[in-house]
C-alpha positions in Angstrom: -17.9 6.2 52.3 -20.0 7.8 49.4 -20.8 11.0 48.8 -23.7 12.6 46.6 -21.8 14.4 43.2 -23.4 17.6 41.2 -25.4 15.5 39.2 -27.3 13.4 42.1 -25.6 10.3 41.8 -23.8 8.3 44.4 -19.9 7.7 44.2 -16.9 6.6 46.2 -15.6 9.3 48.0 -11.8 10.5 47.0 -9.9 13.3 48.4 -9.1 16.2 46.0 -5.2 15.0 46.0 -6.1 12.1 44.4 -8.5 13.5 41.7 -6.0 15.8 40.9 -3.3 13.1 40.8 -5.5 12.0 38.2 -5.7 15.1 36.4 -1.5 15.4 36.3 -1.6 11.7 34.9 -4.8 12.7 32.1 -3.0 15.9 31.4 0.7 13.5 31.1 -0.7 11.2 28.5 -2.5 13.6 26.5 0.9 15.7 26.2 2.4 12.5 24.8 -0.1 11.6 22.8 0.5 15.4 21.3 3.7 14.8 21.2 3.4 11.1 19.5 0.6 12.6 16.8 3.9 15.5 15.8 6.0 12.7 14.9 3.6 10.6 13.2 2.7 13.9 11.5 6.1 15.0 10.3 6.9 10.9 8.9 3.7 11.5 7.0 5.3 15.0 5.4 8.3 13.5 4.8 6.5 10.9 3.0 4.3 13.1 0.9 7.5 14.9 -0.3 9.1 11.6 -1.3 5.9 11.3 -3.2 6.1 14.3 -4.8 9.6 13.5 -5.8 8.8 10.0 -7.3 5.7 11.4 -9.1 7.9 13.6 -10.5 10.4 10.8 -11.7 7.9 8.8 -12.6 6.5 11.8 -15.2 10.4 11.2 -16.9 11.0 7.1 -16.7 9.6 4.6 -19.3 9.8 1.4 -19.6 11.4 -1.4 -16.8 11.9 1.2 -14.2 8.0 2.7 -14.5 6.4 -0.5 -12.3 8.7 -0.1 -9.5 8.3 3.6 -8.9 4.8 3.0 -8.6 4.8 0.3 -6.6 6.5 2.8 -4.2 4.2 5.3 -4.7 1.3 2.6 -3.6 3.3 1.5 -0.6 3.7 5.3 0.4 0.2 5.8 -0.1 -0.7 2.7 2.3 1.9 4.3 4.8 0.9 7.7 4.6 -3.1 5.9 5.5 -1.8 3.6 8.2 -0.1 7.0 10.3 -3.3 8.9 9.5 -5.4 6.2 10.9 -2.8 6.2 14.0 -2.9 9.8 14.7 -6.9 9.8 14.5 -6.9 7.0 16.9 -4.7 9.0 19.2 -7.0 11.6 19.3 -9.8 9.5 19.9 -8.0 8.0 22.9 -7.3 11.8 24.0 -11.1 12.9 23.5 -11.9 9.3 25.4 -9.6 9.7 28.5 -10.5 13.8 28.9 -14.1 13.3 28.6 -14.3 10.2 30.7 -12.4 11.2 33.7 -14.6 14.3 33.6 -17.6 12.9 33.5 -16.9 11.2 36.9 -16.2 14.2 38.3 
């Protein structure tokens, strides 16, 4: 059976318990998507602190030790990208699945 939606166009027809079955499971994965950017957002503070630290060190060393400290900084750097890039994907993915499953409605 199809039935006529509010913008003209012609869909399968689904009872309301199962559109808002699907609203439960949109509203589920965007809660852990929240709760999945939180994390990745607190490992990139504690990254930018044990930046701040070795920038500081790195103000005090010479010599030998002055390579490896900021070949730590560089990989923190990379990590620090890597969970932004992550957290902006997971938003995408949030924006994707909201706006989608609304725009069959």
């Amino acid at each position: 059976m199809k039935i006529t939606n509010f913008k003209g166009n012609e869909e399968p027809f689904r009872p309301i318990s199962k559109k808002i079955s699907d609203l439960v499971k949109i509203e589920e994965e965007t809660e852990r998507l929240r709760k999945a950017n939180n994390k990745l957002q607190e490992q990139i503070n504690n990254l930018e602190q044990r930046k701040t630290s070795l920038v500081q060190c790195l103000q005090n060393v010479e010599g030998a030790n002055k390579p490896d400290i900021e070949e730590k900084l560089a990989d923190i750097d990379q990590k620090i990208l890597q969970l932004k890039a992550e957290i902006e994907e997971n938003k995408e993915f949030c924006l994707d699945i909201n706006y989608g499953y609304r725009e069959r409605l």
